[in-house]
N, C-alpha and C positions, 0 to 999 in steps of 0.2 A: 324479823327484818327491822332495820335501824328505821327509826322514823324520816320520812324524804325531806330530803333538801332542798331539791329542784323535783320536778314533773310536769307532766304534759295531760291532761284531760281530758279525753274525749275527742281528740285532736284531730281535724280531714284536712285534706291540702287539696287542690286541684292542679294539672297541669294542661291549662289550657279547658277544653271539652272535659276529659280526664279527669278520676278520682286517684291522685296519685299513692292515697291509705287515707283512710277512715276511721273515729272509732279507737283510737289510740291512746292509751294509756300507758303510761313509764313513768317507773317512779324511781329515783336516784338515792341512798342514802347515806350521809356523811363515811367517808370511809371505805363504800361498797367498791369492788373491782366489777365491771362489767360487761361484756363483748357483744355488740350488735351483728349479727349474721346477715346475709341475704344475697341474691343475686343481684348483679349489677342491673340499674337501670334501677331497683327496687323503691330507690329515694331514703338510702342510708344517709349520705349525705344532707342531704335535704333534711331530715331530723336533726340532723347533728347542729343545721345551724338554727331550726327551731327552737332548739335548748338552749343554743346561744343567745335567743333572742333576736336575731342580725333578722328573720323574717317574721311574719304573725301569720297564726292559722286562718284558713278560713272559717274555720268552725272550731270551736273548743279553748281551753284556756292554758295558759304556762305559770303555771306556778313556783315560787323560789320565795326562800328564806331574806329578811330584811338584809343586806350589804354582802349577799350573796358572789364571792370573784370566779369566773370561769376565763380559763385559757382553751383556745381550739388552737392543735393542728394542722391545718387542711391538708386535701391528699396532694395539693400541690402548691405548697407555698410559695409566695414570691418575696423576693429579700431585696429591701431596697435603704438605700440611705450610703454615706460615706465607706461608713466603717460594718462591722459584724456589733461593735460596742454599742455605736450611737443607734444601728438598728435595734438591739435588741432593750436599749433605755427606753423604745418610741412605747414600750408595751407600761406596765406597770412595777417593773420590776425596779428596785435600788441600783447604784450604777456597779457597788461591788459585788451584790448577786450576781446580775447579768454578767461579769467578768467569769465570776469562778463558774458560774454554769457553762460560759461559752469554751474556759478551758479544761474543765471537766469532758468536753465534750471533744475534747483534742484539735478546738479551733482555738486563734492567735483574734484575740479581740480588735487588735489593731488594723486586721487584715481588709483587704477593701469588699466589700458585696458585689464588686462585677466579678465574671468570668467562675461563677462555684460548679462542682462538679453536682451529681446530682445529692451524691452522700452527702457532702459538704450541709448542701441544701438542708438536706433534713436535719441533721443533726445542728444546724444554726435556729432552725425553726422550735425544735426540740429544747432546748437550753432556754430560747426566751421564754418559754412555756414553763418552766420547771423554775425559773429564775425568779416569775410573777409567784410562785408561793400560790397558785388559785386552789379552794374551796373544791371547784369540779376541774378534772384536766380529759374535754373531749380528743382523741385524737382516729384522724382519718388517713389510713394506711400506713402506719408511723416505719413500721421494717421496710418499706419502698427504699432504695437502694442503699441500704445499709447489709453490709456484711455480716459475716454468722456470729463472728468475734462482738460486735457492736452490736448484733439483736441481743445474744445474751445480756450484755452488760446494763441494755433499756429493761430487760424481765425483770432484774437484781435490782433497778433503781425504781420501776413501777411496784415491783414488791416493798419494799420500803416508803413509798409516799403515804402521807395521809389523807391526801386530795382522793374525794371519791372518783372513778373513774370510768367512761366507758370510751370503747375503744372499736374501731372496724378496718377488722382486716380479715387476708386470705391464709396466712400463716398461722395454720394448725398448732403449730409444736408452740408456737409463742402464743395463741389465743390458750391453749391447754396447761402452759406454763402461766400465764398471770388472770385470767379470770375468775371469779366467784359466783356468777349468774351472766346467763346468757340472756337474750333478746333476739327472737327470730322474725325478720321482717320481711313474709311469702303474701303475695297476691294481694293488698294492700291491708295486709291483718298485721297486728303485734303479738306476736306469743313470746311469756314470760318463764324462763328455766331456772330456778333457784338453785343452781347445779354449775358445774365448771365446763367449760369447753369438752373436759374429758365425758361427759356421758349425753352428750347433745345427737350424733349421729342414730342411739339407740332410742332417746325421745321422738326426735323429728321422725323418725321412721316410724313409730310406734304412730304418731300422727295420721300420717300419712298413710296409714293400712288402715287405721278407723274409719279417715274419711273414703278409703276404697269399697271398706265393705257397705256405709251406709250408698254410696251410688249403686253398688251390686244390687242390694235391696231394693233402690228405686227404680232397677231394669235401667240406670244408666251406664250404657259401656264409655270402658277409658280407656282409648288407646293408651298401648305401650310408653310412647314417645309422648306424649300428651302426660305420661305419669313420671317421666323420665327432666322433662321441662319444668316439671313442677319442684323437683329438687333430686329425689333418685340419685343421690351420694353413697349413702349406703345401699340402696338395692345395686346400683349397678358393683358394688365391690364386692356383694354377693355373689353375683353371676360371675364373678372373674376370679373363682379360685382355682380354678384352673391354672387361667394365667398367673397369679401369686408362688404356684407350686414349680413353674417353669422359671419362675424367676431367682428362685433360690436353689434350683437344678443348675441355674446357671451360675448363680454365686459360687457355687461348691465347686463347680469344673474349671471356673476361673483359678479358686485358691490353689486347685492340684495342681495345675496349670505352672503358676507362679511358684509354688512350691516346688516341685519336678525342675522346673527353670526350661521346661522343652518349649512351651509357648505357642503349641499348637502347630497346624500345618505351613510351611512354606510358600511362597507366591504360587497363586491357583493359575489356571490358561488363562488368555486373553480370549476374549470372542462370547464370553457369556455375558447374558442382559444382566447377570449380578454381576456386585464387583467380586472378585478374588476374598480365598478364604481370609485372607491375612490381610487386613484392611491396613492396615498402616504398624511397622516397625521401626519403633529408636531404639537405638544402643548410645546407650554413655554420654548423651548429651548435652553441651552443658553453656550455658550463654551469660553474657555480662554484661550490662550498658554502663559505662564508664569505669569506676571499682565497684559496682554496684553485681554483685551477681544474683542472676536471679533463679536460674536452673543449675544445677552442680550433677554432673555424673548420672546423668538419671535414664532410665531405659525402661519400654514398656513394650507388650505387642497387643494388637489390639485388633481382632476377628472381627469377622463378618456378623451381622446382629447385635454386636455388644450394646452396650449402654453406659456409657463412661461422662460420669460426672467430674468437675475441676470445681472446686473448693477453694477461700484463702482469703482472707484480708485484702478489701479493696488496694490495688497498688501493688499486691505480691508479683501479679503476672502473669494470670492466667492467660487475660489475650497473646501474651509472647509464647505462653506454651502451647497455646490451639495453634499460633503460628507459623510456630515449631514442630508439631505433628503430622503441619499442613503442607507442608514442604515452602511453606513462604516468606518464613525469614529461615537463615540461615547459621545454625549454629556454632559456636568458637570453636567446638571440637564434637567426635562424635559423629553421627550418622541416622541420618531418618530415610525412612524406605517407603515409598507406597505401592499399596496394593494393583492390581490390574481394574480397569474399566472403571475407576472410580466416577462418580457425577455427586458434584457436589452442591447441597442448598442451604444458605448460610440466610438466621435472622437474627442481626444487630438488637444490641439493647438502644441504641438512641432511636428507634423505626425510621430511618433514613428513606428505607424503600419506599414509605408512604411518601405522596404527595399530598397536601392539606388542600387543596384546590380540585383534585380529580374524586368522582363521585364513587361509590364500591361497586357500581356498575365496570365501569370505566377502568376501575383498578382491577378487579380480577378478570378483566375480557377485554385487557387493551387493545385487542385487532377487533373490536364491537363485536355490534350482534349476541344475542341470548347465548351463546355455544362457550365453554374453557376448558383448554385444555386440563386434566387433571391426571398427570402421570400418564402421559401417551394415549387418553383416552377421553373421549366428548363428553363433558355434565352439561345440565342446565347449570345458567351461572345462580340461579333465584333457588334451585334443591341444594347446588354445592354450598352458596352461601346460607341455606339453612343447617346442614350440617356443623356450622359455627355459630348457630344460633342467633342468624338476620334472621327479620321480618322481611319481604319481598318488596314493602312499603321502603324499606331501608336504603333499597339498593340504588337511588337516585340522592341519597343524603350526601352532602359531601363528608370527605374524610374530615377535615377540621371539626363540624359537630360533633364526632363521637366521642367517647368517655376515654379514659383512659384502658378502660378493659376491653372497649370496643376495638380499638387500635389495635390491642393483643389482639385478640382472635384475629384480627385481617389479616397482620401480617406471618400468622401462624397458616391460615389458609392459602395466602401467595407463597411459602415456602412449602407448604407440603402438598403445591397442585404440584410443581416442577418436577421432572424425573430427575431421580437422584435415588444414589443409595448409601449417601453418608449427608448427615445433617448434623451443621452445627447450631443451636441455639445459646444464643448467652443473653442471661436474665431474663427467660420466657414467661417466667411467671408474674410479674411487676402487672402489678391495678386487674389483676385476674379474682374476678370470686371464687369459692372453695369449688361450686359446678362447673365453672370452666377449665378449676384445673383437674375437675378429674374427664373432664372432656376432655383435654390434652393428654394425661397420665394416658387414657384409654389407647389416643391417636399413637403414642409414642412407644406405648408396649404392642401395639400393633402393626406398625411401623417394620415392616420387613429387612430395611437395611440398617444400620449404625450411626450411634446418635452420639456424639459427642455436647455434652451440655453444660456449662458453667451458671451455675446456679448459687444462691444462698438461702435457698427453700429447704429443709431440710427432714419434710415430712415427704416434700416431693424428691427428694433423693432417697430416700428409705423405701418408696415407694417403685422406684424404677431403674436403682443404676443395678449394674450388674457388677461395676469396678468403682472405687472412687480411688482421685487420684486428688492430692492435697498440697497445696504449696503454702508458705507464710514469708517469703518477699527474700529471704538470705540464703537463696542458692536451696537449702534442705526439700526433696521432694519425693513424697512416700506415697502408696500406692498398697488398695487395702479393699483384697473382693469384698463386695457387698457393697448395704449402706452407708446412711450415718450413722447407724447405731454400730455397728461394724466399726467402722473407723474409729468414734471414739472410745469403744471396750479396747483396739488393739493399740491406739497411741495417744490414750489419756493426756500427755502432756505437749503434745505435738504444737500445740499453738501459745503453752505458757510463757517462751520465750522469744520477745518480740521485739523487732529493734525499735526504736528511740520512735519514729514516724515514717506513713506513708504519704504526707504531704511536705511539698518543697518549702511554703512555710514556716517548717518547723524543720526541718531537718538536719539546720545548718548545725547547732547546736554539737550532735553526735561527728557530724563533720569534724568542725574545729579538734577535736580532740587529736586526730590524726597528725603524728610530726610529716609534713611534706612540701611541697613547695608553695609557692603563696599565689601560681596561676596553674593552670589547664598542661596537662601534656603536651605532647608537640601531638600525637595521635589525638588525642579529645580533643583541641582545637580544628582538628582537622574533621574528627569526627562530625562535630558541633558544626561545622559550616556545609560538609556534608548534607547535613540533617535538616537546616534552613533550609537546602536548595530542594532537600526530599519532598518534606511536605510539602510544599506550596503544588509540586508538579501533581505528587498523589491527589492532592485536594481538584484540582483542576481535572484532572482524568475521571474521578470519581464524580463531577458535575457532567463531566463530556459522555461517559458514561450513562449516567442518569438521561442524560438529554435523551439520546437515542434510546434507549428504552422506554420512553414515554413517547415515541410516534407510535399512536395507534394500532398500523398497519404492518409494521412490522411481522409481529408472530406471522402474519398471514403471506406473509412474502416471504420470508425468510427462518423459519421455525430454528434450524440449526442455529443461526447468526444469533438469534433472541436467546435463546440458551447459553450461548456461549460468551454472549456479553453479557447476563448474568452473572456466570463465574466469575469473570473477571472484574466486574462490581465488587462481588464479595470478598473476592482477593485484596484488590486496592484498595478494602476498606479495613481488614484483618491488619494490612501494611501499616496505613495510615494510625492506627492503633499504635501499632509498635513503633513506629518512630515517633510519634508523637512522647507514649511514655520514655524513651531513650533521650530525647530534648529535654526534658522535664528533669531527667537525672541530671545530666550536663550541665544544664545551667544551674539548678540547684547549687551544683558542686562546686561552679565559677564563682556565685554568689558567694556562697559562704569564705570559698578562697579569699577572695576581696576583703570580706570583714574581717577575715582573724588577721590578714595582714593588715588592713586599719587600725585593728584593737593593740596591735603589740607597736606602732609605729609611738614615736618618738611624740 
């Protein structure tokens, strides 16, 4: 092991009453790549900025080499100052590093720090970090909403740094692709792995049966669930080979499926508690926001149970294609068909559902009282919300405190109380640890009706789609049973060709090239005013909406009505999605019109 650079010594922190780890030892060595594990809550964080220095131990010391530079990450940066340029000079970086890192990183230096999307975000945060040249580069959740295309490309550049590094995230396939030594941080201990992401499940496990048999020995029983809390990642993917064997039974009847081109059985009766065998059929679909196409010809059928992931470069378009499938927007040509008795429960990557003000009491039992509904049938709200792993102490906390993985599980547990039998999730895995998402993987292979998921997890789609279906923003869209590994053995180059950019930004660039007129159609102008008058009402309806789902007493008065204005939440929110990105095309388009007529003018 290289001699350490930085380390922590014997290190305890308190939170509060609380020993939030004790005892700690970590040692960093020039050069080293290294991945902190743990479940949320653990004070992964909380270390990360120990090593920064930014706090002091209560106990123990921080050690670092004389003129020592570290760059952090956080899991949730905030970007502030004029520009992306001037923000990212505020750090230590030269002002022409921070340029070529910010454009390296597919941002426009000049661009302003209001209004970033979330990717944006990271990857501005990302660039000042790499632009400082630091000695150690801590980073906390770094793939949070960066696409699959953009996680590889951080593996390839965190491969190449010489900045030692440790890193905490929930992305298996990227902790397994760039680590050299793990760091597992359970129950306030630090365990040291001289080994890669790849052989950590069969260490921890090997752990974690030691310490079983010496309580065996000491005549102390452990519950199940009490061993299952404690990490039970790989036991439970034990007990589920079963289910691994049904899921690749099902891969295989998809391909015949698709191969055959029969696509399965026809619209089922109406009048069953499920929906119909044939959950949703497109033929030949094909959509465009301005010349901008983003589905071309595409057709799919998609059964009862399946598990269909949507893949692509943020901006391709997956929201327009879940849209699309959903009967909600409507495309240029083509035909989408849904299934019988569908009920549909839809959870946003922005968690809009959450209010930050209502307590998880309050959120999962908004007609009060201990009782919620869970799929037509009465839990306690204090066992259901154990189920997602509250404490009962929790359930008076308001939503604002939680963590960002806290967030996840609640509003994983508000869409999977609702009776439904097709779920959409998009980005469910964001600020999730590796046990929550196999608490999810668990919920969703278990999950009796059809999931539709847009994801850029990619261990978590290997792990559960039945279908992936894959877009990259220029109309082309393939469909490939299985997983990822599936998709990429069968269209290796499916994403090497990529247009110019997915932000407005940049895009005018490929624009300009185009011979055409120097304003908007008579149709895009129309479109584009349109779209003005859209949003604002969706946005409105989706407040009005929201309102009346947060009286109380509702479910309790009206159970149908509470369901129903659900959907219709969801709907206006899948909408607002799509015409939002449809504006975003438009004007882009206008924009640039403007300038290449500027640039040729006299």
């Amino acid at each position: 092991m290289a001699p350490p650079i930085l380390a922590l010594r014997d290190v305890g922190l308190a939170d509060g009453p609380t020993m939030l780890f004790e005892g700690v030892d970590l040692a960093l060595g020039r050069g080293e790549r290294a991945c902190l594990v743990g479940r949320n809550g653990t004070g992964k964080s909380t270390l990360l900025r120990l090593l920064l220095g930014e706090i002091d131990p209560d106990v123990g010391e921080r050690i670092t080499v004389p003129g020592l530079s570290i760059a952090l990450v956080a899991q949730e940066p905030i970007i502030a100052g004029e520009t992306l340029q001037a923000w990212a000079e505020t750090g230590r970086a030269a002002p022409h590093l921070a340029r070529a890192a910010l454009e390296s990183m597919g941002l426009d230096p000049a661009s302003p720090t209001a209004n970033l999307s979330g990717g944006e975000t990271r990857r501005a945060a990302l660039a000042r970090a790499f632009a400082e040249e630091p000695d150690v580069l801590l980073l906390d959740e770094p793939t949070n909403h960066l696409d699959i295309l953009a996680i590889e490309a951080l593996e390839t550049r965190l491969g190449r740094q010489r900045a030692a590094l440790l890193l905490v995230s929930h992305d298996r396939t990227f902790l397994e692709a760039v680590s050299q030594v793990c760091f597992w941080l359970e129950r306030g201990r630090l365990r040291r792995l001289d080994e890669s992401f790849v052989k950590f499940d069969s260490w921890a496990e090997g752990i974690l049966a030691a310490e079983d048999e010496i309580r065996r020995r000491l005549a102390k029983a452990v519950e199940r669930e009490e061993r299952w809390l404690s990490f039970g990642v790989t036991a439970r993917r034990a007990r589920n080979e079963g289910r691994r064997r049904r899921l690749h039974a099902l891969r295989a009847e998809k391909a015949l499926r698709m191969a055959s081109g029969t696509g399965g059985p026809r619209l089922a009766a109406t009048g069953s508690p499920r929906s119909g065998a044939l959950v949703i059929e497109a033929r030949n679909i094909t959509k465009s926001f301005a010349e901008r196409r983003l589905v071309s010809d595409f057709s799919t059928r998609i059964l009862r149970g399946e598990k269909i992931a949507i893949l692509g470069p943020n901006g391709a378009g997956k929201t327009t294609l879940i849209g699309l499938l959903l009967g909600r927007i409507e495309p240029d040509s083509g035909e989408v068909r849904l299934g019988a008795s569908i009920q549909l429960a839809f959870a946003s990557q922005s968690r809009a559902e959450l209010s930050p003000d209502r307590n998880l009491m309050d959120t999962l039992a908004p007609a009060g009282g201990d009782q919620i509904m869970v799929r037509g049938r009465p839990r306690h709200v204090a066992g259901y919300a154990a189920d997602f792993m509250f404490r009962s102490e929790q359930l008076r906390q308001p939503v604002a405190s939680l963590s960002g993985g806290e967030r996840g599980r609640l509003l994983l547990a508000l869409a999977l109380a609702k009776p439904s039998n097709l779920l959409v999730l998009d980005e469910p895995t964001n600020d999730l640890d590796l046990e929550t998402l196999t608490l999810l993987e668990d919920l969703l292979a278990d999950y009796e009706g059809t999931v539709i998921l847009a994801s850029h997890d990619r261990d978590f789609v290997e792990r559960l789609a039945t279908s992936t279906i894959a877009l990259k923003g220029t109309g082309e869209v393939v469909e490939t049973p299985g997983g990822w590994a599936d998709f990429g053995s069968q269209n290796p180059d499916f994403f090497s060709k990529r247009r110019v950019s997915t932000t407005p930004r940049r895009r005018e660039t490929a624009e300009r090239v185009k011979p055409r007129s120097a304003k908007l159609s008579y149709r895009e102008q129309r479109r584009l005013a349109e779209l003005e008058a859209e949003i604002p009402s969706l946005t409105n309806r989706i407040a009005l909406l929201e309102n009346r789902l947060a009286d109380p007493g509702l479910f309790a008065r009206d159970p149908s009505a509470f369901e129903r204005l659900g959907r219709d939440l969801a709907e206006s929110r899948i909408a607002l999605a799509a015409a939002e990105d449809a504006w975003l095309e438009l004007e882009a388009l206008r924009e640039s019109l403007a300038l290449g007529a500027g640039e040729g003018a006299p």
